[in-house]
Structures are given as structure tokens and as C-alpha cells.
C-alpha positions in Angstrom: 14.8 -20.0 7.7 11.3 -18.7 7.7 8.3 -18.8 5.8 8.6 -15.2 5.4 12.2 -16.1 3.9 10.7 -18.6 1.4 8.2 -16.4 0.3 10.7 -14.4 -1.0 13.5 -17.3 -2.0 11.3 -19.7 -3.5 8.2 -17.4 -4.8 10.0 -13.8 -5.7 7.4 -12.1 -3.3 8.3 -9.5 -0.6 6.6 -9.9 2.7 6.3 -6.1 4.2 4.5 -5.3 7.6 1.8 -2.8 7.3 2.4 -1.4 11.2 4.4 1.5 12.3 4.3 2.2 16.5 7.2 4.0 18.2 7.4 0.6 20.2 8.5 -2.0 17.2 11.5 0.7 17.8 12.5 1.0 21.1 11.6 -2.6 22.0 14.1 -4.1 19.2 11.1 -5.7 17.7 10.7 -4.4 14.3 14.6 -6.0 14.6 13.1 -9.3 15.2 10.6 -8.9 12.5 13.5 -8.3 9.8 15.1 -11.4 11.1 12.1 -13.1 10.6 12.0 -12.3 6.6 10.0 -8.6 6.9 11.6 -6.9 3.5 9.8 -3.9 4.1 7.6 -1.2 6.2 4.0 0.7 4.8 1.5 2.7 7.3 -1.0 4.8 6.5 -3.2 7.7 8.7 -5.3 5.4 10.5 -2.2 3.2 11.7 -0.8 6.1 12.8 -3.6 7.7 14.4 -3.8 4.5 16.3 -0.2 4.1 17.7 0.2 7.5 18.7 -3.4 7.5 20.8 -2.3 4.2 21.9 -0.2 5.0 24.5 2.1 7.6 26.3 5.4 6.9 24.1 4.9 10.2 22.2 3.6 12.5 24.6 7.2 14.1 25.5 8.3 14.6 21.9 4.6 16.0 21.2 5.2 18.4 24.0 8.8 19.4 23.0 7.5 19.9 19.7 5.0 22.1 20.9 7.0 24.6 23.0 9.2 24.7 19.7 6.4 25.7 17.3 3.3 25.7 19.2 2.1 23.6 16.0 -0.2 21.0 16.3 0.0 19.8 12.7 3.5 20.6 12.7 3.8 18.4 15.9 1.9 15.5 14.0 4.6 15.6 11.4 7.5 15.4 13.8 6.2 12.2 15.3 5.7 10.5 12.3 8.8 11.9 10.7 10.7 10.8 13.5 9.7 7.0 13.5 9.5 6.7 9.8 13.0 7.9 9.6 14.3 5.4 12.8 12.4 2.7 10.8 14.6 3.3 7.9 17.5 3.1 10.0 16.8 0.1 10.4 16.2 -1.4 7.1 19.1 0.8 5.8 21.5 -2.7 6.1 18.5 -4.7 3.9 18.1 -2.6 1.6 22.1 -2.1 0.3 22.1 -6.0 0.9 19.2 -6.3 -1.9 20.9 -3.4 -4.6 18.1 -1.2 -3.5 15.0 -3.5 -4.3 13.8 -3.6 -0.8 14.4 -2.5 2.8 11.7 0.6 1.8 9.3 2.6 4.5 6.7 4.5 3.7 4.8 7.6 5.0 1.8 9.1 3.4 0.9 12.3 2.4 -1.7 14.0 4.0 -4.9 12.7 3.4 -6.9 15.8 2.8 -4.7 16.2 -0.2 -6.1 13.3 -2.2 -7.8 15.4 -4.3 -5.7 18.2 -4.5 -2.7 17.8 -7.3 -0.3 20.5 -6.6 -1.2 20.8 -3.2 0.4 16.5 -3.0 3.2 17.3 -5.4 4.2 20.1 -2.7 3.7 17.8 0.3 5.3 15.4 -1.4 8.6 16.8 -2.3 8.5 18.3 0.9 8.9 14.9 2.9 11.2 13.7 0.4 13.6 16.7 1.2 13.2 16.6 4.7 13.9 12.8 5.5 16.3 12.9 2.7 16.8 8.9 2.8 17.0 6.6 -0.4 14.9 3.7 1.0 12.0 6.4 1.9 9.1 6.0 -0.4 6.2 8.7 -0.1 2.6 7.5 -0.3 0.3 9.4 -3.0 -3.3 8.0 -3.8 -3.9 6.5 -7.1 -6.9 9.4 -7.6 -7.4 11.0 -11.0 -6.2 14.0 -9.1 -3.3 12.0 -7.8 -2.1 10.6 -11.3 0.1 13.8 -12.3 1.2 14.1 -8.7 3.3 11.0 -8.9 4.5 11.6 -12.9 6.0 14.9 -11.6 7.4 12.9 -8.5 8.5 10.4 -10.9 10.5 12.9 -13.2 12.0 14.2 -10.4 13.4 11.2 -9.8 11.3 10.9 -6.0 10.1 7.2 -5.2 6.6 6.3 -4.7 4.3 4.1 -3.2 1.4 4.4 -5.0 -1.9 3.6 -2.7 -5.2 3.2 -3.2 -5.5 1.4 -6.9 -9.3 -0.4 -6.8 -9.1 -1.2 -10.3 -7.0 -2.7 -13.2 -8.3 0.5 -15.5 -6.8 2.9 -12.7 -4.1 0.3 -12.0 -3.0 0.9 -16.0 -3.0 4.7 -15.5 -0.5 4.5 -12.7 2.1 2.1 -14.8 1.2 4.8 -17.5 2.0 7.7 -15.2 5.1 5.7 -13.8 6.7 5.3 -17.0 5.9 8.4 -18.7 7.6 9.8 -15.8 10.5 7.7 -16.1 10.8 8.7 -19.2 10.9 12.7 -18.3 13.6 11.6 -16.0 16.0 10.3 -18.5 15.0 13.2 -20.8 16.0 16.1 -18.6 19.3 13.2 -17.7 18.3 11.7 -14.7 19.4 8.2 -13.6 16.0 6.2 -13.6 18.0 3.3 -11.9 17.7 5.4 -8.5 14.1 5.2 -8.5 11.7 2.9 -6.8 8.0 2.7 -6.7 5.4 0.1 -5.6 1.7 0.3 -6.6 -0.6 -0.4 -4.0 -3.1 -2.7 -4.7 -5.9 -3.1 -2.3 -7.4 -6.6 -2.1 -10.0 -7.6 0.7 -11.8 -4.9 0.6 -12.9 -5.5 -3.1 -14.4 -8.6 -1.9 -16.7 -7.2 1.5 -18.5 -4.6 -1.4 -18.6 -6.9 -3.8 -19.9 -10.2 -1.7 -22.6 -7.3 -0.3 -23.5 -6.9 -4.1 -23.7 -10.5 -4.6 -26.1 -11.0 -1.9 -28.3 -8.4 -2.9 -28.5 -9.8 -6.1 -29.3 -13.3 -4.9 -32.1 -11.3 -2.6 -33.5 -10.3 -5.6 -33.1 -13.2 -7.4 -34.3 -15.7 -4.9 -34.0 -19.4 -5.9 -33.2 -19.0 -9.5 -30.0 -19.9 -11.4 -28.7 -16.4 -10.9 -28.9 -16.6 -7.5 -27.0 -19.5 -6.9 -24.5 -18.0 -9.4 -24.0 -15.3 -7.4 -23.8 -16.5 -3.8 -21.3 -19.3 -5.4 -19.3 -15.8 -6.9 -18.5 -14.7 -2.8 -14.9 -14.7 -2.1 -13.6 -14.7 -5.6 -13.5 -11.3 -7.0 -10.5 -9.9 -5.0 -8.3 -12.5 -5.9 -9.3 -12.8 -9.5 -8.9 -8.9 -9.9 -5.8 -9.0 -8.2 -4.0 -11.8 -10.8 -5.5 -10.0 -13.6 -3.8 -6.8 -12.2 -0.6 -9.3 -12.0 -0.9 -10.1 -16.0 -1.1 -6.9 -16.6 2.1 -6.0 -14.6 3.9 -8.6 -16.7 2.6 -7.3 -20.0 3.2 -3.5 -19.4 6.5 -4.1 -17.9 7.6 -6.0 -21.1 8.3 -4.6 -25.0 10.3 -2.0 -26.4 9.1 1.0 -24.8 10.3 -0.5 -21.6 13.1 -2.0 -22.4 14.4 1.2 -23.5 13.8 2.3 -19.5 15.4 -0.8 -18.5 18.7 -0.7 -20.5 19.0 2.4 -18.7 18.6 0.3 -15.5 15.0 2.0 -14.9 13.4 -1.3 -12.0 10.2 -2.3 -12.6 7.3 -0.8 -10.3 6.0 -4.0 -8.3 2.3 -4.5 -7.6 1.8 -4.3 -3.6 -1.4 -6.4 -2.5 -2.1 -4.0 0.4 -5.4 -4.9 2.7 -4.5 -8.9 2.7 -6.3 -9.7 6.6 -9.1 -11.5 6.0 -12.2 -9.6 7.1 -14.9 -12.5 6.4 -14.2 -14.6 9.1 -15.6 -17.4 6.9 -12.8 -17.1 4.7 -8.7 -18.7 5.3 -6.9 -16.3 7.1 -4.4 -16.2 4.2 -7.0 -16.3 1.7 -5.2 -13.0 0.1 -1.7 -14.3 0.9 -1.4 -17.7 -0.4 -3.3 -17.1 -3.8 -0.8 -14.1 -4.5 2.4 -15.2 -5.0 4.2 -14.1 -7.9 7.6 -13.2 -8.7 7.9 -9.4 -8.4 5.5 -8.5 -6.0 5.0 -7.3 -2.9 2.6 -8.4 0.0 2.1 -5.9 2.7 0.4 -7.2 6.0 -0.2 -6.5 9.7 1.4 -8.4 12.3 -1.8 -10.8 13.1 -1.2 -12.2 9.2 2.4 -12.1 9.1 2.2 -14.6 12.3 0.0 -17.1 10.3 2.5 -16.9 8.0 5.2 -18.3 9.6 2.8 -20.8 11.4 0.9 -22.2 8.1 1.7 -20.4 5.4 1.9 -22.0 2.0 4.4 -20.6 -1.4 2.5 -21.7 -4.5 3.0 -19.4 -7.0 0.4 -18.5 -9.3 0.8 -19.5 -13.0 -1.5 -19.4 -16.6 -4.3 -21.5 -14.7 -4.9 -19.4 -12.2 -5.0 -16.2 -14.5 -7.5 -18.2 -17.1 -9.6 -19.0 -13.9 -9.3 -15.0 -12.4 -10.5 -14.3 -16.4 -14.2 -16.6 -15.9 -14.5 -15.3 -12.5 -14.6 -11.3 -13.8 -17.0 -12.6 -16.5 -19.4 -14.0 -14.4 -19.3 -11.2 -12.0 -21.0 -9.0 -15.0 -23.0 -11.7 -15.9 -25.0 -11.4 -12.4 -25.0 -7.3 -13.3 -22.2 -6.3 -10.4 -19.7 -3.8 -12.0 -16.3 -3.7 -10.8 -15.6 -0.2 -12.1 -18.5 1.0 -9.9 -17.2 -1.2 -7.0 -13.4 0.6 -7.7 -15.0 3.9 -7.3 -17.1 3.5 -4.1 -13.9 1.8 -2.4 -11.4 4.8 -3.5 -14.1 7.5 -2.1 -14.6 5.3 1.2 -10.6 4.8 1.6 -10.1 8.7 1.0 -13.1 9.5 3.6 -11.5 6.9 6.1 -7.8 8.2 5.8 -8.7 11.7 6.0 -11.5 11.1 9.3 -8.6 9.1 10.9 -6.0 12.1 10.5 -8.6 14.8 11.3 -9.4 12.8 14.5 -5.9 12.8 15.6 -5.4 16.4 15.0 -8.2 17.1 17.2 -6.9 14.3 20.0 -3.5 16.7 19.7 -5.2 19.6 19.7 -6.8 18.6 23.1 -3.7 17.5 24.7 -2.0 20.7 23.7 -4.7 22.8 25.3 -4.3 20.8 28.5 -0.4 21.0 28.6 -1.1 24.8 28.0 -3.1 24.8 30.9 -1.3 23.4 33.3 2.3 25.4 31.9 
């Protein structure tokens, strides 16, 4: 047994792999992986962009594609479509082993669409249609634009990753839009119990904006108490948010208005701590895998964290004095004047703009390739 196995048998956590390349695939190591304790798949545009630049693995299906639609778009789509649904394959055996709580891969929506409701409750239905598995969850952003898109999904009884939550505010809105949603779906008499959803919680990057903010403050504050304050405050804000997010899972997911859901065998939607590499190199390398472990939850990493995982990885799962500590660090983050809600907003508007520039790149990349493969037909 694994580490990646005792995170899940010893602290209720799912570890996922946030990586999706045609070569995990072919080479029988996303296989591996899953034998290793991997409970789960997530990509988003960028990863994708980067595997199918990476190398010459999809240039035959790309140029099928092609000469079947003359596409590009359409092209992109078949790609992705293609390894998303070999990847579920895959996990199909996990996730009837688990009663359908894991053994899930997801592909994301366009990103242009993030601010676009009907134009994502479109695309989304689409994908669901066309890959037509149980264990597919479709990626919508937690936007105020994206809020109704995954209600209607839900009350369609579609399964949802929810991505891009920088906030416990917005983080409440999606278990809001979840649940009302669920609760469309029993009204119109769906079965809630075949539904699944993750939201997505994005962790390190909450701390690179706000340790920025802290510095500036400290800059401004030079050698005074509040400086000190804040430059002691670096490092702590993801974590904190995230546990707060956590307690807020466990109270939302609890009372009658749920357990009406639940007798009707509706599943809890389990936080995801997406974004948990370490990108202060000052900082542990699990710094937003170790301090995360609750029952119920899902961490989502690349393959660089997963392998400190199984080499030092620690399952200490968080409990009330971790929550009452996560509470003190939030209040002295506004005590030094930096606003979380303000640091939620910048984050969602930068993770938009990056998602979308990483697809629009591709497209272009394809469009290039196409021209040359037209040119030499």
C-alpha cells in the first residue's frame, strides 16, 4: 500500500492527478498511477494545450479529423474527446468498485464561455451527450455567469466539476446552486443518487496574490508592528481559507434541507483543493497537501506532487484546532487591510484570462499545422 492509498483509507481524502497527455494512455502509465492510489483524473485548457504541442502523438488523429471536417475547433474537440473518454475507460473498474464516488475524469468547457450562461449550459450538455459516460464530469467555472449554468446542469441530472471557486462567499453560491438544483431534479422525478459533482477549490494561488499584498503592506509599513504582522501572515491565507471552505462544507451538507436530498440518496458535492504545487519555493512541497486532509474531500495534483507524496507524505487530518487557527489567521489578514474578496476576484479574472489565452493559443498552433498539411496535400 501507498501513501496515496492511506490518504484515502486512513484520512477519507481522494488523491486525483491533475494531467491528461495521450501518453499516460498508450504507455500503460496512467494504469500505474491507479495502482498507486490515483482515485481520479481533472485537466483544464492549459494542460491540454500543453500535451498536444508537446509532441507528435496527435498529429494523425488531427489530420484525420481534418480531412473529415476541415474543422480546426472541431479537430480540438476530437482530441480531447478522444483521451478524456480512453481515460474513463480506464477508471470505469474504480469507479463501480467505489458505488460511483470516484474513478471520475474531467474535461472543461470552453473557456471563452466563462462568461456566457447559455452559451456553457449548451456546451455543456453537449459533451455530456456526446461522451455519454457516468464517471464523466464536465468542468463549468464558478463565475456569477457560470452559477445557473451548473443549477440547470444539475437539474438535468448532468455531473459537474465546478472550477475556479476563490472564495468561501462564491464557494456558498455553488453548494447553493448545487442543491437547489438537486432539488429541481427530484421535483421533475429524477434520481439525485446518479449525480456527482466536485467543487473546485483553488488553493496556492490565493497565497502568491495575497503574500504580494502582504509585502506591499509591510513596504509601506516599514519596521512597525504592522509590518512584522504582515510579513509573519505569508503562507497562511490559502490554507486557512481553504479549512474554512471545509467547515462550511460540513455545515451546508448537514440539516433538514439536506437530509431530505440524502434520504433520496442525493451524495454530497466534495470540496476539490485544486492548484496544491507549491509555487513559493520557500514553502514545503506539500504545504497544500498535508494541511488538507479531511474526510470527504478531494486533492487534485500534478505528477511532480503526487511523487512527494508517496516519498514523504504525511495523513494528519485536520480537526477543530486547525479550523479555530484558519479563523485568527482570516482576522488578521483584514486587520493589515488585505481583502480576500478583492483577492477572489483578481484570481477568478486572471484564471479565466489564462484558460482562455491557453486555448486560443492552441487553436492558432492547429490552425497553422492545418494550413501546412493543406499545403503540402
Amino acid at each position: 500500500m501507498t501513501k496515496l492509498h492511506d490518504l484515502y483509507t486512513k484520512g477519507g481524502q481522494s488523491p486525483w492527478i491533475d494531467n491528461l497527455k495521450r501518453s499516460y494512455l498508450t504507455s500503460g502509465h496512467l494504469a500505474e498511477l491507479i495502482g498507486q492510489g490515483v482515485r481520479g483524473l481533472t485537466s483544464n485548457p492549459t494542460i491540454m494545450a500543453k500535451a498536444i504541442e508537446g509532441g507528435a502523438e496527435y498529429d494523425r488523429q488531427f489530420e484525420e479529423s481534418m480531412t473529415r471536417h476541415n474543422d480546426v475547433n472541431g479537430a480540438y474537440w476530437d482530441l480531447v474527446v478522444t483521451d478524456v473518454v480512453d481515460a474513463l475507460e480506464m477508471f470505469s473498474a474504480l469507479y463501480e468498485a467505489s458505488d460511483r464516488g470516484d474513478g471520475f475524469v474531467s474535461i472543461e468547457v470552453a473557456p471563452g464561455l466563462a462568461r456566457d450562461t447559455a452559451g456553457t449550459i449548451s456546451a455543456a450538455r453537449e459533451l455530456h451527450q456526446r461522451i455519454a459516460r457516468p464517471n464523466v464530469l464536465v468542468k463549468i467555472p464558478a463565475t456569477a455567469e457560470g452559477l445557473p449554468a451548473i443549477r440547470q446542469m444539475i437539474s438535468e441530472g448532468r455531473s459537474i466539476n465546478v472550477t475556479l471557486i476563490f472564495s468561501i462567499e462564491r464557494y456558498e453560491e455553488v453548494i447553493e446552486a448545487y442543491q437547489s438544483g438537486l432539488e429541481e431534479l427530484v421535483a421533475a422525478g429524477g434520481d439525485p443518487a446518479l449525480v456527482a459533482s466536485v467543487a473546485s477549490f483553488f488553493v496556492s494561488r490565493v497565497d502568491t496574490e495575497t503574500d504580494r499584498r502582504l509585502e506591499a503592506v509591510a513596504a509601506l509599513r516599514a519596521r512597525s508592528r504592522v509590518a512584522d504582522k504582515a510579513l509573519a501572515l505569508r503562507g497562511k491565507a490559502a490554507v486557512a481559507q481553504a479549512r474554512l471552505a471545509y467547515e462550511t462544507f460540513e455545515r451546508l451538507f448537514s440539516g433538514q434541507r439536506w437530509e431530505q436530498l440524502a434520504g433520496r440518496g442525493a451524495r454530497p458535492q466534495r470540496p476539490l483543493w485544486a492548484s496544491t504545487s507549491t509555487k513559493n519555493p520557500k514553502y514545503p512541497d506539500l504545504a497544500y497537501v498535508d494541511t488538507l486532509v479531511a474526510p470527504h474531500t478531494v486533492n487534485t495534483m500534478p505528477e511532480e506532487t503526487l511523487e512527494c507524496v508517496l516519498d514523504h507524505g504525511k495523513v494528519s487530518v485536520m480537526g477543530g484546532a486547525e479550523l479555530d487557527d484558519a479563523k485568527g489567521v482570516l482576522y488578521d489578514l483584514a486587520d493589515v487591510g488585505v481583502d480576500l474578496e478583492d483577492v477572489a476576484r483578481l484570481l477568478e479574472e486572471e484564471g479565466v484570462a489564462s484558460f482562455a489565452k491557453s486555448f486560443d493559443g492552441l487553436i492558432e498552433k492547429l490552425t497553422d499545422k492545418a494550413a501546412n498539411l493543406a499545403g503540402h496535400s
